[in-house]
PQR file of N, CA, C, O and H, with PARSE charges and radii, in Angstrom:
ATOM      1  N   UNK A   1     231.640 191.573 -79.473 -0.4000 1.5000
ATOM      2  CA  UNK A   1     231.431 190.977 -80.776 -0.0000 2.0000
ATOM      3  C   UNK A   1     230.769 191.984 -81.704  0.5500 1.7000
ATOM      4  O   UNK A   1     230.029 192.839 -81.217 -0.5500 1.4000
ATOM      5  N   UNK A   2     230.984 191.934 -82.945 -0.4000 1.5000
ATOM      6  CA  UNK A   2     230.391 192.862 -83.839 -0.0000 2.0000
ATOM      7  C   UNK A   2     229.913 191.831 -85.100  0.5500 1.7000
ATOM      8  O   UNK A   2     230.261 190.660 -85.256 -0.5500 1.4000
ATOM      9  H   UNK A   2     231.585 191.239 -83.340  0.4000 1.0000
ATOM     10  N   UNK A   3     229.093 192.562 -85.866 -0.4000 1.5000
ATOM     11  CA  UNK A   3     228.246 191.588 -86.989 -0.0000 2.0000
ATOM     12  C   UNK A   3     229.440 190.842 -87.897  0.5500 1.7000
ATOM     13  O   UNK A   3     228.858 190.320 -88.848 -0.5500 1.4000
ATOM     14  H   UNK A   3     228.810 193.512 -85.739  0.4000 1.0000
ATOM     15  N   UNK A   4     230.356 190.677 -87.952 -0.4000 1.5000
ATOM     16  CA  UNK A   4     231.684 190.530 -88.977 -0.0000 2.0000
ATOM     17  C   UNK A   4     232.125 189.111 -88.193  0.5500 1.7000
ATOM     18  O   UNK A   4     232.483 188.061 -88.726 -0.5500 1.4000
ATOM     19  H   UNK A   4     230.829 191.101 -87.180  0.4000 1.0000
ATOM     20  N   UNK A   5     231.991 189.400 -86.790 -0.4000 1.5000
ATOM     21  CA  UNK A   5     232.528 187.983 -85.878 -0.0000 2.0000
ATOM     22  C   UNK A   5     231.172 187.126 -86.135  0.5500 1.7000
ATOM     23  O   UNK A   5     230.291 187.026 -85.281 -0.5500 1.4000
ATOM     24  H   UNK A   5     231.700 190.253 -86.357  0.4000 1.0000
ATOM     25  N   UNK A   6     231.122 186.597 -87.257 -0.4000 1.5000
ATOM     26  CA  UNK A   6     230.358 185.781 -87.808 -0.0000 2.0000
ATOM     27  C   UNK A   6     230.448 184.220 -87.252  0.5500 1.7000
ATOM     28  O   UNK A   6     229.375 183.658 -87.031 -0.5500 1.4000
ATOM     29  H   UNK A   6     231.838 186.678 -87.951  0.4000 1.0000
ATOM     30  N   UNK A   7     231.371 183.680 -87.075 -0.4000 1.5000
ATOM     31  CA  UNK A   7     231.810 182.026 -86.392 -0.0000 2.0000
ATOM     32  C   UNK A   7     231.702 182.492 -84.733  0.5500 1.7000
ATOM     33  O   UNK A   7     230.801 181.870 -84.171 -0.5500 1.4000
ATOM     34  H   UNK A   7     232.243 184.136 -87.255  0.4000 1.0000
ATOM     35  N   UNK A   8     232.337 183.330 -83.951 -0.4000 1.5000
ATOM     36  CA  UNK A   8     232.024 183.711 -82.340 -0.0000 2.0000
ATOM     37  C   UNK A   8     230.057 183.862 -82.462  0.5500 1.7000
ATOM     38  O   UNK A   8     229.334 183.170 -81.745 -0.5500 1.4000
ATOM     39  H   UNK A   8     233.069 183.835 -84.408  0.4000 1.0000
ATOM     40  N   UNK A   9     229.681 184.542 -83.149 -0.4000 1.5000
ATOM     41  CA  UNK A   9     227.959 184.652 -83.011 -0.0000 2.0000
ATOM     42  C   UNK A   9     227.570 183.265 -83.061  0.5500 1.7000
ATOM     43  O   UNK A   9     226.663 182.770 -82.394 -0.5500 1.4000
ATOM     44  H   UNK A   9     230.268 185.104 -83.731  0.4000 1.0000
ATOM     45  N   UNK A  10     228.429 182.567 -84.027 -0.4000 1.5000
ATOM     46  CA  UNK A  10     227.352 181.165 -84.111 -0.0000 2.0000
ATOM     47  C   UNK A  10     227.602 180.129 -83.205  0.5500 1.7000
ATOM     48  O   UNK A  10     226.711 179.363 -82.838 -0.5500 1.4000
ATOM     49  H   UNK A  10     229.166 182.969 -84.570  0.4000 1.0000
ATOM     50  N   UNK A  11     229.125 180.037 -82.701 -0.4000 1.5000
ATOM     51  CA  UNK A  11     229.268 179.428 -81.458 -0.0000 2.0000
ATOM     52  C   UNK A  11     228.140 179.767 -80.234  0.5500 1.7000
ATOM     53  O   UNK A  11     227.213 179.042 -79.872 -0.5500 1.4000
ATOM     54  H   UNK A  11     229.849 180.659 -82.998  0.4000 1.0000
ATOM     55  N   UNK A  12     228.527 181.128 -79.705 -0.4000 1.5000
ATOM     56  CA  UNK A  12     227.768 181.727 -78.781 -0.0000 2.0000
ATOM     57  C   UNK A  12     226.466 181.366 -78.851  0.5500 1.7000
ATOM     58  O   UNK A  12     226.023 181.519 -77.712 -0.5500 1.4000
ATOM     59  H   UNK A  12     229.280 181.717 -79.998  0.4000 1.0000
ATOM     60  N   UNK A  13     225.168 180.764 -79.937 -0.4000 1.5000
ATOM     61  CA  UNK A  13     224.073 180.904 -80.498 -0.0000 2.0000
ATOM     62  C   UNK A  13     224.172 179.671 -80.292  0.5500 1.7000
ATOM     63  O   UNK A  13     223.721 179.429 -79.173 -0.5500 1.4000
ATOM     64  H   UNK A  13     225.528 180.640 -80.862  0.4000 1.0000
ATOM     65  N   UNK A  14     224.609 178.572 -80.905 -0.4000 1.5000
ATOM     66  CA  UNK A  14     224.831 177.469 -80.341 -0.0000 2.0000
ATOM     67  C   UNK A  14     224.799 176.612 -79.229  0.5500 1.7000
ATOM     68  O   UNK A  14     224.313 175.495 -79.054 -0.5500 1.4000
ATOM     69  H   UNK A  14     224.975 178.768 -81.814  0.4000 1.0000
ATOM     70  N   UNK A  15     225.508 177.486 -78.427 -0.4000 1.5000
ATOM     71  CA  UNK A  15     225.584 177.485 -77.068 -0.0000 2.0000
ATOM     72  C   UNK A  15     224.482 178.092 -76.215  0.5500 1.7000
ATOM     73  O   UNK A  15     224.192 177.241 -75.374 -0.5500 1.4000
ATOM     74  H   UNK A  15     225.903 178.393 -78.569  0.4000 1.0000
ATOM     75  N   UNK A  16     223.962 178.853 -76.101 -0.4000 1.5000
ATOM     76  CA  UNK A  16     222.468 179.397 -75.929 -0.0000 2.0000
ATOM     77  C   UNK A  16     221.375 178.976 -75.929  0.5500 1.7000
ATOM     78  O   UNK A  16     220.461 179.063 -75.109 -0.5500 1.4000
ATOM     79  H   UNK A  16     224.199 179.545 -76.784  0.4000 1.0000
ATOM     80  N   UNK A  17     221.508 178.266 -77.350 -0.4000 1.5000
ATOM     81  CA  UNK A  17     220.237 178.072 -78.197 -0.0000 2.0000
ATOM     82  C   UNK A  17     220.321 176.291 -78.311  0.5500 1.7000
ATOM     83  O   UNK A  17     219.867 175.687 -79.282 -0.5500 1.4000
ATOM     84  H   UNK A  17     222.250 178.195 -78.017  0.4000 1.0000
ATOM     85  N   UNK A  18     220.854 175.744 -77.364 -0.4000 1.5000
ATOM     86  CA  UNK A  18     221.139 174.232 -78.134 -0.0000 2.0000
ATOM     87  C   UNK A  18     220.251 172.826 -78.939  0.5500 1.7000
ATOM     88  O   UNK A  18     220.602 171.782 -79.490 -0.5500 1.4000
ATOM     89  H   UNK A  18     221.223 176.234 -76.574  0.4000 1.0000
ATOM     90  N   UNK A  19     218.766 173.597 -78.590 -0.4000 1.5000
ATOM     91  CA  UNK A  19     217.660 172.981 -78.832 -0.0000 2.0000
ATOM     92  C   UNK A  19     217.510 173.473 -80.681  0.5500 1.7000
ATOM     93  O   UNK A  19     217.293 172.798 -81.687 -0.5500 1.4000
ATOM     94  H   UNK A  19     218.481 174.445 -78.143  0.4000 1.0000
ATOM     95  N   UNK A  20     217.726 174.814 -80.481 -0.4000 1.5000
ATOM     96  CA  UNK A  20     216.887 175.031 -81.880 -0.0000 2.0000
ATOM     97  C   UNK A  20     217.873 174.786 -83.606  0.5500 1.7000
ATOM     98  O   UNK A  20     218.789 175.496 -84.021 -0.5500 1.4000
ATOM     99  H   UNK A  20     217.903 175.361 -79.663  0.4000 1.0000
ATOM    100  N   UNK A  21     217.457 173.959 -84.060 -0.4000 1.5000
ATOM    101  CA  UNK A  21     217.770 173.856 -85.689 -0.0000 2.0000
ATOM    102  C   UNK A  21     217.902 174.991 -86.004  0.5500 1.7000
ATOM    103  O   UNK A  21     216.901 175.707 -86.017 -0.5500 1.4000
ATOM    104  H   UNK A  21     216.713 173.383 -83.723  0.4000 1.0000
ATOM    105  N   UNK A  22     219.259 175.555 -86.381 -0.4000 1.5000
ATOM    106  CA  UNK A  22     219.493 176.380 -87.078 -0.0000 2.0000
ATOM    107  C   UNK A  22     219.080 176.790 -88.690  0.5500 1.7000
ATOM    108  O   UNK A  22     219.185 177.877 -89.258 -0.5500 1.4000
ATOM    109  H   UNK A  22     220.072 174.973 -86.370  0.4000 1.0000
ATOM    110  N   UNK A  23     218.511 175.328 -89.252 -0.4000 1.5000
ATOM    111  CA  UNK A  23     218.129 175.645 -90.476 -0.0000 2.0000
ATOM    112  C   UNK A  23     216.574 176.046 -90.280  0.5500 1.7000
ATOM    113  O   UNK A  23     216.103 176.693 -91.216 -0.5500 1.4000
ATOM    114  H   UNK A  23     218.426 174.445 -88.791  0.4000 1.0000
ATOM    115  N   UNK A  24     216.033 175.865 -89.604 -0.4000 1.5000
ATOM    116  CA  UNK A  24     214.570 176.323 -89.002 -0.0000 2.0000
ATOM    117  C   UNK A  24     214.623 177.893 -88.969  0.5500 1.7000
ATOM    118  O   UNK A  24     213.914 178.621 -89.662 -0.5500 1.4000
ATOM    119  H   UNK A  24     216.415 175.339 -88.845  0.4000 1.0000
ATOM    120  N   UNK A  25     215.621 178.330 -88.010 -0.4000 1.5000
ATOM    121  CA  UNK A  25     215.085 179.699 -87.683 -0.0000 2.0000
ATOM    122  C   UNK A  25     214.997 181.251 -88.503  0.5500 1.7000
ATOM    123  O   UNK A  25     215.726 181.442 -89.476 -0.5500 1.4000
ATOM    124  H   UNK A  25     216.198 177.738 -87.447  0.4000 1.0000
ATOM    125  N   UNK A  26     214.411 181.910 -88.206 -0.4000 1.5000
ATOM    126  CA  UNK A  26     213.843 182.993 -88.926 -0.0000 2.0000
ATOM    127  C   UNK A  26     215.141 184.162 -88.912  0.5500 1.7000
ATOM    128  O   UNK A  26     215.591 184.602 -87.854 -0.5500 1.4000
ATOM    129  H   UNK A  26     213.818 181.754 -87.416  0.4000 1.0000
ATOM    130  N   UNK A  27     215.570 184.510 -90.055 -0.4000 1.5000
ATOM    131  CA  UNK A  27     216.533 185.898 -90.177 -0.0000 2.0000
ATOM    132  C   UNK A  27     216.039 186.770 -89.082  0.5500 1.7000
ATOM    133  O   UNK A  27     216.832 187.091 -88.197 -0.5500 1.4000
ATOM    134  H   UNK A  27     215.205 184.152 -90.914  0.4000 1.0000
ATOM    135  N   UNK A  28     214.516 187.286 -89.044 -0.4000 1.5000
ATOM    136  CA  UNK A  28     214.174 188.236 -87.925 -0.0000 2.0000
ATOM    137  C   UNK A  28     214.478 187.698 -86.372  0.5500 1.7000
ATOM    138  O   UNK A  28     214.058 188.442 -85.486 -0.5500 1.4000
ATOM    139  H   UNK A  28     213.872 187.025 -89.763  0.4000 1.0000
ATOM    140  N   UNK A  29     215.034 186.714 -86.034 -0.4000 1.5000
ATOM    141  CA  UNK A  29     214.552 185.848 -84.911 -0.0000 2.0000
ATOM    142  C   UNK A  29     216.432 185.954 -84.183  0.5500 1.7000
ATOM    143  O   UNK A  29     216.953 186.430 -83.174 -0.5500 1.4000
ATOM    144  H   UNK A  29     215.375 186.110 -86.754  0.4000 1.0000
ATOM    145  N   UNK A  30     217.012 185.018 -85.711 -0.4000 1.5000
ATOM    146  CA  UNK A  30     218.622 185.250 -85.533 -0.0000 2.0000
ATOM    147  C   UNK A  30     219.234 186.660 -85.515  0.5500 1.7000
ATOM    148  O   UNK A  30     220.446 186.870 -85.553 -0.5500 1.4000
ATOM    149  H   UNK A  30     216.588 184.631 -86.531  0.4000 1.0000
ATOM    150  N   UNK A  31     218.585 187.305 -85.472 -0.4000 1.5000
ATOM    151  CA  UNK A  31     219.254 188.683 -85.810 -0.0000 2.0000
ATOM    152  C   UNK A  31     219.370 189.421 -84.172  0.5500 1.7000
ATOM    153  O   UNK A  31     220.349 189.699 -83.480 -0.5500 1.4000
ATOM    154  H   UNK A  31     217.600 187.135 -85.441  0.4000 1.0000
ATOM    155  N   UNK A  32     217.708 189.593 -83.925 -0.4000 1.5000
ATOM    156  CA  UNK A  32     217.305 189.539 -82.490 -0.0000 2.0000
ATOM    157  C   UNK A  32     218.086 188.879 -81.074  0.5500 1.7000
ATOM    158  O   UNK A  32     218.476 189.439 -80.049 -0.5500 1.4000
ATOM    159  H   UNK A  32     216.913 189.367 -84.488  0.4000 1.0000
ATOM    160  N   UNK A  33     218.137 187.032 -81.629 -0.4000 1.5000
ATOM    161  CA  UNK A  33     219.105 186.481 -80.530 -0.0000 2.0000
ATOM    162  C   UNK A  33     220.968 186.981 -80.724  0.5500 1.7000
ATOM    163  O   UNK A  33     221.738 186.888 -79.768 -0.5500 1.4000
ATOM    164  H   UNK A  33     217.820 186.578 -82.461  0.4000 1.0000
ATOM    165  N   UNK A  34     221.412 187.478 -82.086 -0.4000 1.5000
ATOM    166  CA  UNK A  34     222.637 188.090 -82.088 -0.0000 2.0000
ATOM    167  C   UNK A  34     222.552 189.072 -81.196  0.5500 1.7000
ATOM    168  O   UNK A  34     223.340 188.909 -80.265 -0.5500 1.4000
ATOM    169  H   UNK A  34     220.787 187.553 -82.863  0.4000 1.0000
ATOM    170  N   UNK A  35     221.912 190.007 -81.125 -0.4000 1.5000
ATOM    171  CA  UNK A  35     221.665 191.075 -80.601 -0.0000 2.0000
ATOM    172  C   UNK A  35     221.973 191.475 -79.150  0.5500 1.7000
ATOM    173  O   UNK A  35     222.569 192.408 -78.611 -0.5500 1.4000
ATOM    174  H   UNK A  35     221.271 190.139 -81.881  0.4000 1.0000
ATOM    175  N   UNK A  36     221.069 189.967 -78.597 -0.4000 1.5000
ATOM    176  CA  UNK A  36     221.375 189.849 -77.369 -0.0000 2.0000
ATOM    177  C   UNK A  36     222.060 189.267 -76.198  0.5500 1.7000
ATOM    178  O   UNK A  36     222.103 189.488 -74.988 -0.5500 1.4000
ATOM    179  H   UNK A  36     220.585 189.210 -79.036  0.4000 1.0000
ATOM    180  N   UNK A  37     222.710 188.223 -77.250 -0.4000 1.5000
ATOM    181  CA  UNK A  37     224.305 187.877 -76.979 -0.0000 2.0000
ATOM    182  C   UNK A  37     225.080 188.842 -76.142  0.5500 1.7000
ATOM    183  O   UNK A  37     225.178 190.027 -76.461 -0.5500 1.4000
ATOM    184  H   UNK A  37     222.675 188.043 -78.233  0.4000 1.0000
ATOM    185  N   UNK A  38     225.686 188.289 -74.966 -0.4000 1.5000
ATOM    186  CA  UNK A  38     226.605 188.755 -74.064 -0.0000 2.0000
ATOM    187  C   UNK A  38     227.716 189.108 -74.916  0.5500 1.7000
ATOM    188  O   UNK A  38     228.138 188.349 -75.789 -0.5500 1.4000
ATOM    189  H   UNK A  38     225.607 187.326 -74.707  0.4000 1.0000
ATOM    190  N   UNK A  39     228.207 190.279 -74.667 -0.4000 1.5000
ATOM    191  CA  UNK A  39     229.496 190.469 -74.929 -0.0000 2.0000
ATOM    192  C   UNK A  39     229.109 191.376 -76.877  0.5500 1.7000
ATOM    193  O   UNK A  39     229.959 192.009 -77.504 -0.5500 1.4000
ATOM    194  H   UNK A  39     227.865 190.895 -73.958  0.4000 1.0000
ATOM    195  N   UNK A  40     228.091 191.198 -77.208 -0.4000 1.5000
ATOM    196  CA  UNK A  40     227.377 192.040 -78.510 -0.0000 2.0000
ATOM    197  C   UNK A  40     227.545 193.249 -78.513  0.5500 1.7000
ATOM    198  O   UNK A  40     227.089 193.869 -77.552 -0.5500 1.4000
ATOM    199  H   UNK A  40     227.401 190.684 -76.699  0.4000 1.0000
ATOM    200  N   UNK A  41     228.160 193.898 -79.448 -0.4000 1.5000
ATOM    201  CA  UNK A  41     228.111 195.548 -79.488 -0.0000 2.0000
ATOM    202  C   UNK A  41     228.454 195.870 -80.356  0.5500 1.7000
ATOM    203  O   UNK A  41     229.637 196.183 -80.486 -0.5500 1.4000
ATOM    204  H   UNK A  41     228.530 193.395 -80.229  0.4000 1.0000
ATOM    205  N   UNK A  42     227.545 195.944 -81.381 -0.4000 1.5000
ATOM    206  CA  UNK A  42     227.432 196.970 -82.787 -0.0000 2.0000
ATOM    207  C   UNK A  42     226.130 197.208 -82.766  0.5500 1.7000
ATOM    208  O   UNK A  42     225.300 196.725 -81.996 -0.5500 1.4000
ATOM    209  H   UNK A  42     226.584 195.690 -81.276  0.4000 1.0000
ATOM    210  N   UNK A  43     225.892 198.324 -84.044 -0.4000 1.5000
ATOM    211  CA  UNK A  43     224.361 198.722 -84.310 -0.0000 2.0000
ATOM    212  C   UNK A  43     223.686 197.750 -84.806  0.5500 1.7000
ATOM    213  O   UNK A  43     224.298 196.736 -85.142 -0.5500 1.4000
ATOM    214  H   UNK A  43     226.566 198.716 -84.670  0.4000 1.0000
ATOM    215  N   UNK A  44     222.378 197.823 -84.957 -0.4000 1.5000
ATOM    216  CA  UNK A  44     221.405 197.073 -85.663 -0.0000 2.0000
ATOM    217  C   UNK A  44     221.430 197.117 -86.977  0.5500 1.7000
ATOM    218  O   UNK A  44     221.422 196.046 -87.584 -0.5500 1.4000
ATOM    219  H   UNK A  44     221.881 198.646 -84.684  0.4000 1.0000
ATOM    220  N   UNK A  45     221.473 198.590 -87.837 -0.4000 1.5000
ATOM    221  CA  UNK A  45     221.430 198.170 -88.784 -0.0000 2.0000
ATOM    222  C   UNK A  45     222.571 198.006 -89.474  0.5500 1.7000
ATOM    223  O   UNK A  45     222.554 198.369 -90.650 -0.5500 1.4000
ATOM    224  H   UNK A  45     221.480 199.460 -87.344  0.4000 1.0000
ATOM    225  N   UNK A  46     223.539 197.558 -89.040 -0.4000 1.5000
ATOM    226  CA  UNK A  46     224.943 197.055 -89.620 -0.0000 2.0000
ATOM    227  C   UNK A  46     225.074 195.563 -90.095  0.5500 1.7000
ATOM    228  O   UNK A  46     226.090 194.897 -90.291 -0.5500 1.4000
ATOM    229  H   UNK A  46     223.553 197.263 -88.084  0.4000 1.0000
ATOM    230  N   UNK A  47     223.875 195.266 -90.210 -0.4000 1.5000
ATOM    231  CA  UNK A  47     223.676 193.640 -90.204 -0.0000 2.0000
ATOM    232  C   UNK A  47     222.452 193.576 -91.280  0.5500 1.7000
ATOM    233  O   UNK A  47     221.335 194.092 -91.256 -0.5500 1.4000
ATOM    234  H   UNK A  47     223.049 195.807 -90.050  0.4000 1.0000
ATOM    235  N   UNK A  48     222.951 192.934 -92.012 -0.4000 1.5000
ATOM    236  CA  UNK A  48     222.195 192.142 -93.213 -0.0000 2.0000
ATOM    237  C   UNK A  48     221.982 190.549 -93.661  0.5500 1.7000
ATOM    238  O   UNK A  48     222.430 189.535 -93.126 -0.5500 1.4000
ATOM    239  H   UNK A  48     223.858 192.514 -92.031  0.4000 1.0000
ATOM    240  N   UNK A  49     221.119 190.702 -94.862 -0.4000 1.5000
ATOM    241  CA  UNK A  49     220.781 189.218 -94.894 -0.0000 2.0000
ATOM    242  C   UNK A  49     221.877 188.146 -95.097  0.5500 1.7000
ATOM    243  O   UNK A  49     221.983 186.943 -94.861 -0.5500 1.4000
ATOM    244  H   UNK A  49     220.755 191.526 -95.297  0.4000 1.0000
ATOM    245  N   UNK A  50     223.022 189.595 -95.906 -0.4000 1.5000
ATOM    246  CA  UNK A  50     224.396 188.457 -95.955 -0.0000 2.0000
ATOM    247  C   UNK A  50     225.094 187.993 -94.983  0.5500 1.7000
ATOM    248  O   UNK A  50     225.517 186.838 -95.028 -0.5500 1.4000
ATOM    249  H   UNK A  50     222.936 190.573 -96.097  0.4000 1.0000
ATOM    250  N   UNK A  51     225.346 188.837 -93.901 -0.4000 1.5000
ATOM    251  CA  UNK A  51     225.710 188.229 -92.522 -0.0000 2.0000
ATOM    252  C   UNK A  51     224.689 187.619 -91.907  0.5500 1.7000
ATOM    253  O   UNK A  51     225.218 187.009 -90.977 -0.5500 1.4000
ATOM    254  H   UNK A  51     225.003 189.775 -93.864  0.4000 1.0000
ATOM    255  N   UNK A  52     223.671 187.449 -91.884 -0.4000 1.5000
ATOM    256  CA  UNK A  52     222.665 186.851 -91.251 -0.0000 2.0000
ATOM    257  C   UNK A  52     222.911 185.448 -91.378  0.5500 1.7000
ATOM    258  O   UNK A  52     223.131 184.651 -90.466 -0.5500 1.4000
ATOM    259  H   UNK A  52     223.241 187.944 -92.639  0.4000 1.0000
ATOM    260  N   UNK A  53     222.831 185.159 -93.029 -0.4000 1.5000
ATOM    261  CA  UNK A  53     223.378 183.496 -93.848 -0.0000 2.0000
ATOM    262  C   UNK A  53     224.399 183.299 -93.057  0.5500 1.7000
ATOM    263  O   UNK A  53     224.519 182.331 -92.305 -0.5500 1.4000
ATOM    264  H   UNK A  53     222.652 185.807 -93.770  0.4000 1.0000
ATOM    265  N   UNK A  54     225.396 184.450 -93.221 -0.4000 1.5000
ATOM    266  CA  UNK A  54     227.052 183.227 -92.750 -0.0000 2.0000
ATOM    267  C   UNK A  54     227.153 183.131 -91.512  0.5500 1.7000
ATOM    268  O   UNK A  54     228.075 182.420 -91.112 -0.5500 1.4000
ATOM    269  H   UNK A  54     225.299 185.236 -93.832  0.4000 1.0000
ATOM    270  N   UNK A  55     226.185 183.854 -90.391 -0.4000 1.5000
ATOM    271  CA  UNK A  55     226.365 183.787 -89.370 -0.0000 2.0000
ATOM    272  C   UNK A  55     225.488 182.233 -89.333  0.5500 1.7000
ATOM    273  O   UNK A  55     226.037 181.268 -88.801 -0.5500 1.4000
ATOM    274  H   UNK A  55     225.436 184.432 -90.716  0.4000 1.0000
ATOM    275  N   UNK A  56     223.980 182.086 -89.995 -0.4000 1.5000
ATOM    276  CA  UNK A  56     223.582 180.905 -90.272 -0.0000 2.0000
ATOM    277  C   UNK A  56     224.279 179.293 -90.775  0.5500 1.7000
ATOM    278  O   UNK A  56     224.075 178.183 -90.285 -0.5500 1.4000
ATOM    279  H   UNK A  56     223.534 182.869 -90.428  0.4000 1.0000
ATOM    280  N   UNK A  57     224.915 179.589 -91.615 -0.4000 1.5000
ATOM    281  CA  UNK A  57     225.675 178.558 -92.204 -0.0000 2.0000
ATOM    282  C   UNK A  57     227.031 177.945 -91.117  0.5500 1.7000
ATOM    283  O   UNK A  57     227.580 176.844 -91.154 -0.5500 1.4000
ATOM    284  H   UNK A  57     225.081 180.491 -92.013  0.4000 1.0000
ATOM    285  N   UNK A  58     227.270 179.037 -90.250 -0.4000 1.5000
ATOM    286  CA  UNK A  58     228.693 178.489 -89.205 -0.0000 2.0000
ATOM    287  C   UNK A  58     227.782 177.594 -87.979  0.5500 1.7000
ATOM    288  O   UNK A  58     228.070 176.499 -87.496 -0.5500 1.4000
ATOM    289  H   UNK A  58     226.823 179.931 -90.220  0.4000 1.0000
ATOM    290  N   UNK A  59     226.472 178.574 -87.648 -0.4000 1.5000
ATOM    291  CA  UNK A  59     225.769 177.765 -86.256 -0.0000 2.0000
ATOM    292  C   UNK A  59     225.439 176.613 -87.077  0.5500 1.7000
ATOM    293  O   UNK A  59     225.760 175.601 -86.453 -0.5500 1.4000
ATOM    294  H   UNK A  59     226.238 179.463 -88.041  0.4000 1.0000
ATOM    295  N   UNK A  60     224.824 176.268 -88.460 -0.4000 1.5000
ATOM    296  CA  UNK A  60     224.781 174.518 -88.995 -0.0000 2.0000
ATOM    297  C   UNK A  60     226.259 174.010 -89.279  0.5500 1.7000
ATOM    298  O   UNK A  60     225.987 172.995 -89.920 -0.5500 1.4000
ATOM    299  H   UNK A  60     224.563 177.089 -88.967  0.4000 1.0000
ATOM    300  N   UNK A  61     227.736 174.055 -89.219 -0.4000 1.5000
ATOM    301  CA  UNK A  61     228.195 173.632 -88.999 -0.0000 2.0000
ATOM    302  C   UNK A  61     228.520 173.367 -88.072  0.5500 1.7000
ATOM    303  O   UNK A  61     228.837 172.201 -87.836 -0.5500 1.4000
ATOM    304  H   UNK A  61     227.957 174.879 -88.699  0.4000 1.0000
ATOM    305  N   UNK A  62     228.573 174.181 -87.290 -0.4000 1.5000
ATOM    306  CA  UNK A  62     229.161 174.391 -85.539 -0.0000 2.0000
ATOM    307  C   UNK A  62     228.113 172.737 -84.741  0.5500 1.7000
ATOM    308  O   UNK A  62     228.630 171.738 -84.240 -0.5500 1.4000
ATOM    309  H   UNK A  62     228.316 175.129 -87.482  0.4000 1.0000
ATOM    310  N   UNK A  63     227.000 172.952 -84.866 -0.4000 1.5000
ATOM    311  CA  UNK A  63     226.234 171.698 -84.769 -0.0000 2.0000
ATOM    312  C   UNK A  63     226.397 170.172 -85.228  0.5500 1.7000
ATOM    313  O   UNK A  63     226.042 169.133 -84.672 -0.5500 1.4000
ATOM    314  H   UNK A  63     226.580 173.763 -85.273  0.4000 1.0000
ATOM    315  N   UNK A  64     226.921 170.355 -86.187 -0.4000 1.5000
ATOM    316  CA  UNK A  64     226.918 169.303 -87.370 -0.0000 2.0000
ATOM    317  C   UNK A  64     228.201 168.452 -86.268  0.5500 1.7000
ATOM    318  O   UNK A  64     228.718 167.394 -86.626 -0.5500 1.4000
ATOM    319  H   UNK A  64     227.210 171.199 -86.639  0.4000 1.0000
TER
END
């Protein structure tokens, strides 16, 4: 996965994470659990606050 597979991160995160409100959590926090997602492999700083949101906005639908 790379920062662009924005809907696979939020599934995967979803799935992981099934307790935590996605509208709760911290950009520094989501960025971190992307990171360490199985199957993850791009750099760190290839990822911004704008992918951070849409990766945010798919795990609150993905839930919903």
């Amino acid at each position: 996965m790379k920062w662009t597979d924005t809907r696979e991160i939020a599934i995967a995160l979803a799935e992981k994470h099934p307790d935590i409100d996605p509208k709760t959590i911290r950009f520094t926090d989501l960025h971190q659990w992307a990171m360490e997602l199985e199957g993850f492999d791009d750099a760190p700083e290839r990822s911004g606050e704008r992918i951070l949101e849409a990766i945010q906005m798919a795990w609150m639908e993905e839930v919903e």
